[in-house]
N, CA and C atoms of all chains as a GROMACS GRO file, in nm:
protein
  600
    1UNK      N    1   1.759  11.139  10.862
    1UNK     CA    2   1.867  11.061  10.801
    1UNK      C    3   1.984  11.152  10.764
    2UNK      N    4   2.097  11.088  10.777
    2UNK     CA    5   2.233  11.187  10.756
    2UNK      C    6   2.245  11.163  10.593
    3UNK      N    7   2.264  11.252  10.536
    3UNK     CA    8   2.294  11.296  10.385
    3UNK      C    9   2.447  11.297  10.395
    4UNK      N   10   2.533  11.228  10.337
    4UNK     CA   11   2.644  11.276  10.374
    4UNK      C   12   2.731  11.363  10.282
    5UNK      N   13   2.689  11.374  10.150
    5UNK     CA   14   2.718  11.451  10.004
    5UNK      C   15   2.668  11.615  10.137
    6UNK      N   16   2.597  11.641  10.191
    6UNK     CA   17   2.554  11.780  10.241
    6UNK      C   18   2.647  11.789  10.414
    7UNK      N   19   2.714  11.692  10.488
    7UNK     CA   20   2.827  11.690  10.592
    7UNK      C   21   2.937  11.728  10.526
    8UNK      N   22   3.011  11.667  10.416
    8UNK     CA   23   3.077  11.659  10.330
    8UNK      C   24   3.127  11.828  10.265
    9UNK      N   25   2.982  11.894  10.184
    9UNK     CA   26   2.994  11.995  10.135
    9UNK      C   27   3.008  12.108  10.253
   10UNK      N   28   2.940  12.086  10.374
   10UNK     CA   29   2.972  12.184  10.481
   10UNK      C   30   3.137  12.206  10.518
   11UNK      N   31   3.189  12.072  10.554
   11UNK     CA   32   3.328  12.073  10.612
   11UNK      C   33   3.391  12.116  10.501
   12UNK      N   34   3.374  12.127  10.402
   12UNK     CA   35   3.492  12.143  10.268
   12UNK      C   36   3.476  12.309  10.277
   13UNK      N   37   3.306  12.364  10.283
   13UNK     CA   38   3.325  12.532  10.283
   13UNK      C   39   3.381  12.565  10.412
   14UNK      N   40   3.351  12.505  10.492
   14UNK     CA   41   3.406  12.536  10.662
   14UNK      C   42   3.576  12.546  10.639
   15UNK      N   43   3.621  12.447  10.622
   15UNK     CA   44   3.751  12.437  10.590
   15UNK      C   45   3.816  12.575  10.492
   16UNK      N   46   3.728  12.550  10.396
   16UNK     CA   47   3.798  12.693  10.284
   16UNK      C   48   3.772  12.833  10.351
   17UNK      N   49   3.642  12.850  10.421
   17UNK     CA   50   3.639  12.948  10.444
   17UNK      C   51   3.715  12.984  10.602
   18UNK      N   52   3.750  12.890  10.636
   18UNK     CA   53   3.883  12.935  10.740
   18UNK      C   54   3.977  12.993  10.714
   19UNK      N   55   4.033  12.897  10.582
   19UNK     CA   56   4.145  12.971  10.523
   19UNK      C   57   4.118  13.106  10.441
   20UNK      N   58   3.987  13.166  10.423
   20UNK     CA   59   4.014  13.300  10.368
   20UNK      C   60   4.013  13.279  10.210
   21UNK      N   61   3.983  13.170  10.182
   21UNK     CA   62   3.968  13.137  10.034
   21UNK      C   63   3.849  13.143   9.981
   22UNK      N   64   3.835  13.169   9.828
   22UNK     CA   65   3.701  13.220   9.762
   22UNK      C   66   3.671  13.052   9.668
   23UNK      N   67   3.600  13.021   9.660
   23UNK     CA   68   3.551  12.954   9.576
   23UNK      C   69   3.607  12.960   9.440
   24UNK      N   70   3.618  13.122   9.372
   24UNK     CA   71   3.707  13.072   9.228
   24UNK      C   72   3.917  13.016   9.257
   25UNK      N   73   3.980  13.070   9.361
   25UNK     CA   74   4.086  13.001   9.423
   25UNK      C   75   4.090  12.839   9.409
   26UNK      N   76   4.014  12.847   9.452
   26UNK     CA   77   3.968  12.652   9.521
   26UNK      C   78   3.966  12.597   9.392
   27UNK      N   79   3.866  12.656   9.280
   27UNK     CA   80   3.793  12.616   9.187
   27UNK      C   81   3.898  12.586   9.075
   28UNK      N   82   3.979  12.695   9.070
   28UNK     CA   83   4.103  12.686   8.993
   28UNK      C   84   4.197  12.582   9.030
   29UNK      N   85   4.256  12.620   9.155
   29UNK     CA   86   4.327  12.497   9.184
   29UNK      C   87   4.322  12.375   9.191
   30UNK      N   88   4.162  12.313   9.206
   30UNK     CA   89   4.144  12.189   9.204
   30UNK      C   90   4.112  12.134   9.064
   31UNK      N   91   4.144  12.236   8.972
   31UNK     CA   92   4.061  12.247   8.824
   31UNK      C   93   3.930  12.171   8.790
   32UNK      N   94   3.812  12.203   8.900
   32UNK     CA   95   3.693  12.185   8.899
   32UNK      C   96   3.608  12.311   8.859
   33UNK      N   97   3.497  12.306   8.771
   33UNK     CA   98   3.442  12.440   8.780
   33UNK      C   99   3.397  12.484   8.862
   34UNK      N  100   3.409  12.652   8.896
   34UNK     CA  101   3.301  12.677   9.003
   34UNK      C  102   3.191  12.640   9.021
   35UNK      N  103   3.094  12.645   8.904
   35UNK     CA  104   2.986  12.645   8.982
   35UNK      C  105   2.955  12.472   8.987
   36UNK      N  106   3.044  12.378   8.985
   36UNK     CA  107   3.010  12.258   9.048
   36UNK      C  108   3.050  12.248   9.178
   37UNK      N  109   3.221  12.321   9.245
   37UNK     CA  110   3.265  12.310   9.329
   37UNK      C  111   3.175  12.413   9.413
   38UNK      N  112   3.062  12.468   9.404
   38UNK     CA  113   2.916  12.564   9.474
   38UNK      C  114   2.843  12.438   9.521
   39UNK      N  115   2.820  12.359   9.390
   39UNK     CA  116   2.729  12.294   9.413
   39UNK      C  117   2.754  12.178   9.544
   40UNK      N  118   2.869  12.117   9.446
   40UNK     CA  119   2.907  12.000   9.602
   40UNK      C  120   2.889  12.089   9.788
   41UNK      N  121   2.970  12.216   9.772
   41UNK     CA  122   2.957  12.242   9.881
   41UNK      C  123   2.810  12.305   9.953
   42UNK      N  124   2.746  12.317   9.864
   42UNK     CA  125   2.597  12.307   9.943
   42UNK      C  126   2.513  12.152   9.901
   43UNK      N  127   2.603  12.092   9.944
   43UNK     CA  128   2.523  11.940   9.898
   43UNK      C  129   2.450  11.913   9.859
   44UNK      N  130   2.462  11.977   9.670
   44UNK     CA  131   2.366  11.928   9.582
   44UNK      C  132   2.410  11.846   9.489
   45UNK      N  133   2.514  11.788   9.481
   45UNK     CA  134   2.599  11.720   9.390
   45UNK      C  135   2.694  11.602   9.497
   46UNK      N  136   2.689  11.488   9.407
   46UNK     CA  137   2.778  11.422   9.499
   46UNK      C  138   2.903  11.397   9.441
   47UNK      N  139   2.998  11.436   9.484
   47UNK     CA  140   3.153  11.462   9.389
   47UNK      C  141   3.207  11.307   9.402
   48UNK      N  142   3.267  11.317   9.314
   48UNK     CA  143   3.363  11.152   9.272
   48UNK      C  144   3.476  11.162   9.362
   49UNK      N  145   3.488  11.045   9.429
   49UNK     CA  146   3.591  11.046   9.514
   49UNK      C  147   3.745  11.104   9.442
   50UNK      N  148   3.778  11.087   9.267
   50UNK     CA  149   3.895  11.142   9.238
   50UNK      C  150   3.833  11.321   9.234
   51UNK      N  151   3.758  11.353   9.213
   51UNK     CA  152   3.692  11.532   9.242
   51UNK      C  153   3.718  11.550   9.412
   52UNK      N  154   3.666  11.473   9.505
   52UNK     CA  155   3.698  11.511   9.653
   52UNK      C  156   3.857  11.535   9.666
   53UNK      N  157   3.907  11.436   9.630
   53UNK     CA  158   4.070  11.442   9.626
   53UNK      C  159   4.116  11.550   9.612
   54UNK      N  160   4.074  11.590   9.471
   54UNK     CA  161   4.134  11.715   9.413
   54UNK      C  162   4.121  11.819   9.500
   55UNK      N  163   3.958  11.853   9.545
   55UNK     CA  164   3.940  11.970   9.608
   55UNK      C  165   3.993  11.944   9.761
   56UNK      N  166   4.017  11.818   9.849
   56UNK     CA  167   4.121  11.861   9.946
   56UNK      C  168   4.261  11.880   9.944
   57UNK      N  169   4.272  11.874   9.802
   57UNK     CA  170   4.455  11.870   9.790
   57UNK      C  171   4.444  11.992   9.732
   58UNK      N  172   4.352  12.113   9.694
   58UNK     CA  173   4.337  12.233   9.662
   58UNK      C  174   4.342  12.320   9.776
   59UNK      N  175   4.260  12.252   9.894
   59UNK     CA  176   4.273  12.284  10.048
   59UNK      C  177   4.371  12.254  10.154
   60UNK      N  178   4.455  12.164  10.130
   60UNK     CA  179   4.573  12.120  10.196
   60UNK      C  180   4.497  12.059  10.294
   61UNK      N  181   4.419  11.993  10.274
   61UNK     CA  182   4.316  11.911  10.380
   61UNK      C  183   4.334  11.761  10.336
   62UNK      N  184   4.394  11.705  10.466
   62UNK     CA  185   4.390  11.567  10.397
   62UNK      C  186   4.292  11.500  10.444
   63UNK      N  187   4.265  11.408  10.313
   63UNK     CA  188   4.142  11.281  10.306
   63UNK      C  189   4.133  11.273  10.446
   64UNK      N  190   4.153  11.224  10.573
   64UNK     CA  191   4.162  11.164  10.692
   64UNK      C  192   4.104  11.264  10.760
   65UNK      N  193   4.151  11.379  10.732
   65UNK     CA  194   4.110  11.482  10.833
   65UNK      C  195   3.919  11.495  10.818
   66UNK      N  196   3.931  11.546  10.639
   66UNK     CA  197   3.792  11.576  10.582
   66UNK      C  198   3.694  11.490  10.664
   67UNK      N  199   3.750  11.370  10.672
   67UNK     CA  200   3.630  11.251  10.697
   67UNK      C  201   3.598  11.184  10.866
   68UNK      N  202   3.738  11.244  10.909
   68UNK     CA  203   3.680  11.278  11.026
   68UNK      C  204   3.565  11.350  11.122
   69UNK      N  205   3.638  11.457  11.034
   69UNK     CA  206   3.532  11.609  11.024
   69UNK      C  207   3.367  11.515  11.034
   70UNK      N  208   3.354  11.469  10.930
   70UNK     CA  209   3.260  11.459  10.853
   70UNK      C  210   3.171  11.348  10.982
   71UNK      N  211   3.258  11.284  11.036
   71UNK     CA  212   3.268  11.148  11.118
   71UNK      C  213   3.189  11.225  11.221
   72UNK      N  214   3.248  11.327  11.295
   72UNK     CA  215   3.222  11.424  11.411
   72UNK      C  216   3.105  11.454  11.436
   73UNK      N  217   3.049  11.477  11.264
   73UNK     CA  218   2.932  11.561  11.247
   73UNK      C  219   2.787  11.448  11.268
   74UNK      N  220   2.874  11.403  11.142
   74UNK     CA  221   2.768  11.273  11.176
   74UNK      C  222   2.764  11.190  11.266
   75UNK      N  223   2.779  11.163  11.436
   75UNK     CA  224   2.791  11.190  11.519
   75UNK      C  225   2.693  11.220  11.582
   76UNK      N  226   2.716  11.372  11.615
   76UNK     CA  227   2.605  11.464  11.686
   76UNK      C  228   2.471  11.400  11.591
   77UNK      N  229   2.483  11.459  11.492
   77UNK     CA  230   2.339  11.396  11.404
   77UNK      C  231   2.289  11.251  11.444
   78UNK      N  232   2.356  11.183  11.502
   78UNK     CA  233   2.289  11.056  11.537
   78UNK      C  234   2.246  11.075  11.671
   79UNK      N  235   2.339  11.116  11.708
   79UNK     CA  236   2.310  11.155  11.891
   79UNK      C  237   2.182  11.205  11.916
   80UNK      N  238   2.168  11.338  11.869
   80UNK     CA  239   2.020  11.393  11.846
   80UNK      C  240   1.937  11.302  11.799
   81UNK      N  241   1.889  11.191  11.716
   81UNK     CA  242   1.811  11.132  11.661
   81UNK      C  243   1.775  11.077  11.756
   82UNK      N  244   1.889  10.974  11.841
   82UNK     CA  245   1.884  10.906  11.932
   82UNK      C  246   1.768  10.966  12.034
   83UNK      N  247   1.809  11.071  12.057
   83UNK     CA  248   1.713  11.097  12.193
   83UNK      C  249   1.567  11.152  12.128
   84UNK      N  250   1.592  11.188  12.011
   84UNK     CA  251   1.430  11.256  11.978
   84UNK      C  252   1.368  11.141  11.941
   85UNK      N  253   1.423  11.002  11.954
   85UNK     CA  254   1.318  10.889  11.949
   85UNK      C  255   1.332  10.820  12.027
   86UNK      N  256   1.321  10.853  12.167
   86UNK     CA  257   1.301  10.748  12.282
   86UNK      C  258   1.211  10.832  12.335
   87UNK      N  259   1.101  10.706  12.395
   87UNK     CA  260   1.026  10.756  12.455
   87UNK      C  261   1.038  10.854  12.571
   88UNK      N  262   0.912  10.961  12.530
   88UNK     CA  263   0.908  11.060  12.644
   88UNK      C  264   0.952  11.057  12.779
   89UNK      N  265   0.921  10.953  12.823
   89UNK     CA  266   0.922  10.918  12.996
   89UNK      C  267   1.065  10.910  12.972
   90UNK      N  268   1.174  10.810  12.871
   90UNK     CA  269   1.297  10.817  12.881
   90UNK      C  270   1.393  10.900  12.853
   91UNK      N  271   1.316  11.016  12.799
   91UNK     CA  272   1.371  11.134  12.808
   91UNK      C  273   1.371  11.184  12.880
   92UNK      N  274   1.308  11.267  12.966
   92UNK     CA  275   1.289  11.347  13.073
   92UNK      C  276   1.410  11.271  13.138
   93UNK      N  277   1.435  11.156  13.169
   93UNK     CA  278   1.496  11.066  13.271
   93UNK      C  279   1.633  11.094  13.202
   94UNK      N  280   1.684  11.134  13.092
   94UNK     CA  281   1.802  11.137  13.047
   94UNK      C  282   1.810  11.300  13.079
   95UNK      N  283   1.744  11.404  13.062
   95UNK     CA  284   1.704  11.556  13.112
   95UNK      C  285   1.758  11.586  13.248
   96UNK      N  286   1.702  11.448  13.313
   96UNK     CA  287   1.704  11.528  13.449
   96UNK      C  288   1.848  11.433  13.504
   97UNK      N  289   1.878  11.364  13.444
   97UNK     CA  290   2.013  11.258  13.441
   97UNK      C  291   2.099  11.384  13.441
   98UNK      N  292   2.091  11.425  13.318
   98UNK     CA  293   2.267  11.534  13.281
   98UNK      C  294   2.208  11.619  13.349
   99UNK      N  295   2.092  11.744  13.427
   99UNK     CA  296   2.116  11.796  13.507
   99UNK      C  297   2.140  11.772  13.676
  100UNK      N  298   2.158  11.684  13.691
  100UNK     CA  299   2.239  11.633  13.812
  100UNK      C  300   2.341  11.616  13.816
  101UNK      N  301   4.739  10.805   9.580
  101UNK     CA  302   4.628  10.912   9.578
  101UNK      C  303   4.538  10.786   9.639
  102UNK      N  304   4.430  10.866   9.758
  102UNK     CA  305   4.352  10.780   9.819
  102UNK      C  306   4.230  10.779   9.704
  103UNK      N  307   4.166  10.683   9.702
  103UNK     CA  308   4.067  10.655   9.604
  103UNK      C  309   3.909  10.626   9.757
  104UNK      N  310   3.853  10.723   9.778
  104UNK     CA  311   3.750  10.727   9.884
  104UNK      C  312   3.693  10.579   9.880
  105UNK      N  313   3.628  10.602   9.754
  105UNK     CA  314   3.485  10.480   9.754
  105UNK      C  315   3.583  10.317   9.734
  106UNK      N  316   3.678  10.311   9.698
  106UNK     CA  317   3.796  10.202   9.774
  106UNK      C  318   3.786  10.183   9.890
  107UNK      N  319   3.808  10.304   9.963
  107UNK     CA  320   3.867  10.250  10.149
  107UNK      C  321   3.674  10.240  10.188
  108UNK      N  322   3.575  10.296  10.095
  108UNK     CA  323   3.465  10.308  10.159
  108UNK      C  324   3.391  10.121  10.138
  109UNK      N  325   3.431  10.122  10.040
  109UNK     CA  326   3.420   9.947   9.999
  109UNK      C  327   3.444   9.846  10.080
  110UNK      N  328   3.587   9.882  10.103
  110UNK     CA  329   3.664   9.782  10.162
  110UNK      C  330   3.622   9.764  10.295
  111UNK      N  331   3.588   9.893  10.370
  111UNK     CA  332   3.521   9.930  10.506
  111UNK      C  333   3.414   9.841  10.525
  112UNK      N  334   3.269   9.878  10.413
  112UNK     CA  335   3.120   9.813  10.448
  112UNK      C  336   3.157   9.632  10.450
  113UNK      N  337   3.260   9.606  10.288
  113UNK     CA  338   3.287   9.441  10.336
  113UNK      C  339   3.318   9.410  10.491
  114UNK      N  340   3.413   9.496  10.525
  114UNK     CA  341   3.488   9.435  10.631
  114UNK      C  342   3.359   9.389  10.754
  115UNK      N  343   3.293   9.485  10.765
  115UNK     CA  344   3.180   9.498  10.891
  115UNK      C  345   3.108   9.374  10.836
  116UNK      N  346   3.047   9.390  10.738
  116UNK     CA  347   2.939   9.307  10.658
  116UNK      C  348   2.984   9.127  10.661
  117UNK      N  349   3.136   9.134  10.690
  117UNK     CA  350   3.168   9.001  10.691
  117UNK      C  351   3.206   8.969  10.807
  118UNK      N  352   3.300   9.028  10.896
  118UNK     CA  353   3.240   9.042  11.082
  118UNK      C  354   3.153   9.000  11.089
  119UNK      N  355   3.006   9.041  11.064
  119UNK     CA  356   2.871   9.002  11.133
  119UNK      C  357   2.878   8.863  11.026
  120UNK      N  358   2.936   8.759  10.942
  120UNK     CA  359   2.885   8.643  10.899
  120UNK      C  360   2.763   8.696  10.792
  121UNK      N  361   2.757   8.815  10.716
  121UNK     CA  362   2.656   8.793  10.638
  121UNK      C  363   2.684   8.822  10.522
  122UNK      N  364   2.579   8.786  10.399
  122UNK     CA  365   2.603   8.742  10.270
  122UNK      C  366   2.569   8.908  10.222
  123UNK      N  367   2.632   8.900  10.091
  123UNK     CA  368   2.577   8.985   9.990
  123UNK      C  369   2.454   9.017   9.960
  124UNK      N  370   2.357   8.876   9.974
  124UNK     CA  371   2.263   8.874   9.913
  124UNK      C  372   2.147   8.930  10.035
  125UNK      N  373   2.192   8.865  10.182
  125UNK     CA  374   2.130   8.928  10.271
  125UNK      C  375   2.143   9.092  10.287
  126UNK      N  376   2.224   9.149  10.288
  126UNK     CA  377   2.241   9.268  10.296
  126UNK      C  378   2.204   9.338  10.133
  127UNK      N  379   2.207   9.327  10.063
  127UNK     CA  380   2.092   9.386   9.920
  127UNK      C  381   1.952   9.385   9.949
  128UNK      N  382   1.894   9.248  10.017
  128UNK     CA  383   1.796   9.242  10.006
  128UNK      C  384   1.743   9.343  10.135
  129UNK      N  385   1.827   9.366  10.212
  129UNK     CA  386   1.773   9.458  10.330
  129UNK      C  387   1.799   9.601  10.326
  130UNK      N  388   1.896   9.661  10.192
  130UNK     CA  389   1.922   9.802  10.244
  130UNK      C  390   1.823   9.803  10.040
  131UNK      N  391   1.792   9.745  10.012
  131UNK     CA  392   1.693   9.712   9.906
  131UNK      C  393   1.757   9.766   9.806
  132UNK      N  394   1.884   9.739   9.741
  132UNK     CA  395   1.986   9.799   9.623
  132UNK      C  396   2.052   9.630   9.578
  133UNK      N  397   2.040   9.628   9.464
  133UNK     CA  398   2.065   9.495   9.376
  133UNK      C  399   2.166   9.455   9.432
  134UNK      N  400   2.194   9.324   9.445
  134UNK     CA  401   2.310   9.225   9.473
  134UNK      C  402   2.458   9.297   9.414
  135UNK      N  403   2.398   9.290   9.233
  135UNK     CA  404   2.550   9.344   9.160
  135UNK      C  405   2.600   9.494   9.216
  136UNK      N  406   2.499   9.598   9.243
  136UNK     CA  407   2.534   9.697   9.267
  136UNK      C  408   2.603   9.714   9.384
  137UNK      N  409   2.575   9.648   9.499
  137UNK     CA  410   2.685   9.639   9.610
  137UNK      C  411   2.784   9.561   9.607
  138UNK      N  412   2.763   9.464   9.494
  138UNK     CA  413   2.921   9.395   9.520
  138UNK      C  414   3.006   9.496   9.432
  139UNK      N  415   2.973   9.582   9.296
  139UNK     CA  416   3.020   9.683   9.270
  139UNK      C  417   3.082   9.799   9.376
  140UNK      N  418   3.014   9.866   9.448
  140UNK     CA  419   3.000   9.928   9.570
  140UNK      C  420   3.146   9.852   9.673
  141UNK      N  421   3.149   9.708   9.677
  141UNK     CA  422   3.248   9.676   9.797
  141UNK      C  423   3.365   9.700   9.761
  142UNK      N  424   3.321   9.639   9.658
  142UNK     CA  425   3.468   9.656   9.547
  142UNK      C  426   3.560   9.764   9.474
  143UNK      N  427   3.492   9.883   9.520
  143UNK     CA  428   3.496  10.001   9.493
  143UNK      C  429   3.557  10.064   9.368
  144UNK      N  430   3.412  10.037   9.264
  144UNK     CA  431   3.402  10.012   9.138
  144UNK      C  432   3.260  10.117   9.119
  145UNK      N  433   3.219  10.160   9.220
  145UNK     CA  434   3.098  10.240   9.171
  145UNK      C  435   3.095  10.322   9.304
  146UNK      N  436   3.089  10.441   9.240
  146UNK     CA  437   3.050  10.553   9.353
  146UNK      C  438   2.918  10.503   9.408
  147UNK      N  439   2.885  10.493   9.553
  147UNK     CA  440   2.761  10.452   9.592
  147UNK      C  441   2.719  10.645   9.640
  148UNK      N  442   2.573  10.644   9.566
  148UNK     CA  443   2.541  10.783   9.676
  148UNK      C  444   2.471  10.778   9.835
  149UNK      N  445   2.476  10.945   9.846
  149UNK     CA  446   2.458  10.922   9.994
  149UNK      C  447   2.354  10.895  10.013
  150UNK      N  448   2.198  10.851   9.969
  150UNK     CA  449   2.135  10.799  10.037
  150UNK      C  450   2.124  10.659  10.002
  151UNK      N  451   2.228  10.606   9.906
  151UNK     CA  452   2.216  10.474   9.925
  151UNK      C  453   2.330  10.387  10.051
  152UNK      N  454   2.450  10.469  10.050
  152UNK     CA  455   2.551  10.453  10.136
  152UNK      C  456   2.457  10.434  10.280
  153UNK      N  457   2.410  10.561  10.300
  153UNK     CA  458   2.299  10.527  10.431
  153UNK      C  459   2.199  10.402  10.416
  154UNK      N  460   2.159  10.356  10.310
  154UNK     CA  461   2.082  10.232  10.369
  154UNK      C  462   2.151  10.114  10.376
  155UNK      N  463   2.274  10.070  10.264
  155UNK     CA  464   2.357  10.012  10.306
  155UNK      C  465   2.390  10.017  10.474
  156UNK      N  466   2.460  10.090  10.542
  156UNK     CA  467   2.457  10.116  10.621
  156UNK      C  468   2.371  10.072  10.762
  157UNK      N  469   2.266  10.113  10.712
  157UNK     CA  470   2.144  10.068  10.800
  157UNK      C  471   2.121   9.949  10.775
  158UNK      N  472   2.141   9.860  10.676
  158UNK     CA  473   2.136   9.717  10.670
  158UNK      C  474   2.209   9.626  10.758
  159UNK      N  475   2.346   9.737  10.811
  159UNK     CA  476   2.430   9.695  10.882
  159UNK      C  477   2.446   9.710  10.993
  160UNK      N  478   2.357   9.766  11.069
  160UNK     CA  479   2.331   9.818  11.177
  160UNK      C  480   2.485   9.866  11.193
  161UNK      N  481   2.488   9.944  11.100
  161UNK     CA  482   2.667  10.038  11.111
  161UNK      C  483   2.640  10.190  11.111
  162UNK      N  484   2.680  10.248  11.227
  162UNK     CA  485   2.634  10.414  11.215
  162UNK      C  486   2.686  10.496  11.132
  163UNK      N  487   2.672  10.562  11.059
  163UNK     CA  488   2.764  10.620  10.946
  163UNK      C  489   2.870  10.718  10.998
  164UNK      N  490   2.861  10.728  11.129
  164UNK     CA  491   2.992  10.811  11.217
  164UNK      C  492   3.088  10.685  11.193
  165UNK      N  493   3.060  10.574  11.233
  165UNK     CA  494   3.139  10.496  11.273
  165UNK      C  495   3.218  10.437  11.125
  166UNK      N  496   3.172  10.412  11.032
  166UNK     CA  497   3.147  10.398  10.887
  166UNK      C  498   3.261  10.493  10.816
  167UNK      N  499   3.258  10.661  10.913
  167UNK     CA  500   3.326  10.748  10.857
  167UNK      C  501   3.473  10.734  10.885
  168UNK      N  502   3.440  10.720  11.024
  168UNK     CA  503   3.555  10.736  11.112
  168UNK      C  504   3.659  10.567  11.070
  169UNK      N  505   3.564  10.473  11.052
  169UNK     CA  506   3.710  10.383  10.995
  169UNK      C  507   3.740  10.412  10.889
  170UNK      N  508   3.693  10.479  10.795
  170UNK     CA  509   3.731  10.529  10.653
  170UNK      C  510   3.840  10.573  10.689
  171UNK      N  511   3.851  10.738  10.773
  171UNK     CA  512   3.937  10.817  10.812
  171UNK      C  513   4.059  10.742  10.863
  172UNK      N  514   4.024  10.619  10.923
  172UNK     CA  515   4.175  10.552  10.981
  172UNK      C  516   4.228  10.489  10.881
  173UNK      N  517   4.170  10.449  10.764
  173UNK     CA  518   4.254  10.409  10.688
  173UNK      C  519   4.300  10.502  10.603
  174UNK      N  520   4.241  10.589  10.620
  174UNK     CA  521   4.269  10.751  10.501
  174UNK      C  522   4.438  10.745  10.567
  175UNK      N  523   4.412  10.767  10.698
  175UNK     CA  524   4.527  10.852  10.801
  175UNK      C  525   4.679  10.705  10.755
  176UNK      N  526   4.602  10.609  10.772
  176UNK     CA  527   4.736  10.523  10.742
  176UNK      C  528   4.786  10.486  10.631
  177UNK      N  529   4.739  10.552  10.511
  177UNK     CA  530   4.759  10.552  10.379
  177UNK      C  531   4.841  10.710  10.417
  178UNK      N  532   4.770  10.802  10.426
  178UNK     CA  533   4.866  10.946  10.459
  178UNK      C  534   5.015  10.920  10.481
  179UNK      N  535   5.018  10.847  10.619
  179UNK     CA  536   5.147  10.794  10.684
  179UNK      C  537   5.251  10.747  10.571
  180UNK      N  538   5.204  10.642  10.540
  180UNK     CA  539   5.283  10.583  10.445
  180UNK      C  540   5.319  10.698  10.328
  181UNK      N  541   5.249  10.755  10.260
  181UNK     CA  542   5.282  10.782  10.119
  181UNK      C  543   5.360  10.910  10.187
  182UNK      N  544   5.368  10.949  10.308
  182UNK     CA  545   5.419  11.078  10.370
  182UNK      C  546   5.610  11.038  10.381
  183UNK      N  547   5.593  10.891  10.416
  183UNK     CA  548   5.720  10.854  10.414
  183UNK      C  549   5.804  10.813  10.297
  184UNK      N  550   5.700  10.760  10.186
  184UNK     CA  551   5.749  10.689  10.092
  184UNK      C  552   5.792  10.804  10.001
  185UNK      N  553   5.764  10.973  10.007
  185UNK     CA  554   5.765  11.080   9.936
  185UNK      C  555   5.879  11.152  10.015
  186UNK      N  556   5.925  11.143  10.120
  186UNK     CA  557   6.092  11.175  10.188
  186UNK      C  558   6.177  11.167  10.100
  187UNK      N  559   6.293  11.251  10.100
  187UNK     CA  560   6.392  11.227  10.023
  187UNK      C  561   6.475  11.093  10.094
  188UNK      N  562   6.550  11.014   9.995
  188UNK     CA  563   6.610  10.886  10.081
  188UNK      C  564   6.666  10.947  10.238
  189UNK      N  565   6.787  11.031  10.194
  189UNK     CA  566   6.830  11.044  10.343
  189UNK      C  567   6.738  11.055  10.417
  190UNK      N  568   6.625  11.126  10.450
  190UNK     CA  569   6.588  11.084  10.571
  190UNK      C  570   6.470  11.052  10.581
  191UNK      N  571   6.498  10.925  10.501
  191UNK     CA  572   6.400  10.844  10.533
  191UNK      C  573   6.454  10.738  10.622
  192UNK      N  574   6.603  10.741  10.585
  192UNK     CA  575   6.673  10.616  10.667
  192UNK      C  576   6.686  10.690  10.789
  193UNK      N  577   6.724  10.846  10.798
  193UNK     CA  578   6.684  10.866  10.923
  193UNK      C  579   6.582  10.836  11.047
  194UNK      N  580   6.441  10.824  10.930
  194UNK     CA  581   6.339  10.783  11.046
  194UNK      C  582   6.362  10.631  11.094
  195UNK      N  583   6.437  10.559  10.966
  195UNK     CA  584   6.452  10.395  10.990
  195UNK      C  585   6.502  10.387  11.128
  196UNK      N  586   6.638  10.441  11.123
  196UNK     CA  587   6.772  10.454  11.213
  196UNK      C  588   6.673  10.521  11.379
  197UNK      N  589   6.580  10.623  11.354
  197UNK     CA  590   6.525  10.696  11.474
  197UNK      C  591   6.394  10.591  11.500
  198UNK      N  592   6.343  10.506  11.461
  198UNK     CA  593   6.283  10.404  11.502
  198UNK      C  594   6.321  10.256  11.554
  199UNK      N  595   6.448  10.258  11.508
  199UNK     CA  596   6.500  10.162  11.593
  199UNK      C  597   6.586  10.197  11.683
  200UNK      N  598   6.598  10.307  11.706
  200UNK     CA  599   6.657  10.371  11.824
  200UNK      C  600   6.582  10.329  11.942
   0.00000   0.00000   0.00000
């Protein structure tokens, strides 16, 4: 099952840590404490949509983008599910499908 | 300021009433009280992520898909408040360059 508080906390460190930003940066600017803005981003906390706000407008990440992101991810995560629960025989047949 | 669990509300109604079904059917299937999802549509209560996912699954709605209309309404709320935050002049510029 997709968790999405833990898609969520990935794309937000993915995002910061592109930009070269530390967690107390972020933490300050979004005036969230660190060690909650830790927590959300290893998806142990599920942040209030006015807390998400903050911390993408700390990131210059807008709402749309984040949740795309997030959209992308969760995604693949279904995709994979998809095939690790069809039967065997219809796997192989999807296996030997994309290598042709 | 986008308010998430708003556009996330407004989203599950929209699907939930597409398919013709009740409140009461969809509580009783993603197994979270009647009041709490009409709270939830109404986007009056942060729903968490593993309840968002059974919601969800009540709806035979993938949570990519779930995300990704979020994100389009994120993106067309962006739009707007991107224009409505222009200084006047050119905003009438874009008026004037759209009806061009």
């Amino acid at each position: 099952m997709i968790v999405l508080r833990r898609e969520v906390g990935d794309v937000l460190r993915g995002h910061r840590q592109a930009q070269g930003r530390t967690l107390r940066e972020i933490s300050a600017s979004a005036a969230v404490s660190l060690g909650y803005l830790s927590e959300v981003e290893r998806g142990e906390k599920e942040a209030s949509s006015e807390l998400l706000a903050s911390i993408c407008g700390a990131l210059n990440l807008p709402m749309s983008k984040m949740l795309s992101d997030v959209s992308d991810r969760a995604a693949e995560s279904e995709a994979v599910s998809a095939l690790v629960t069809l039967p065997v025989a219809r796997r192989s047949d999807l296996v030997r499908a994309s290598a042709a």
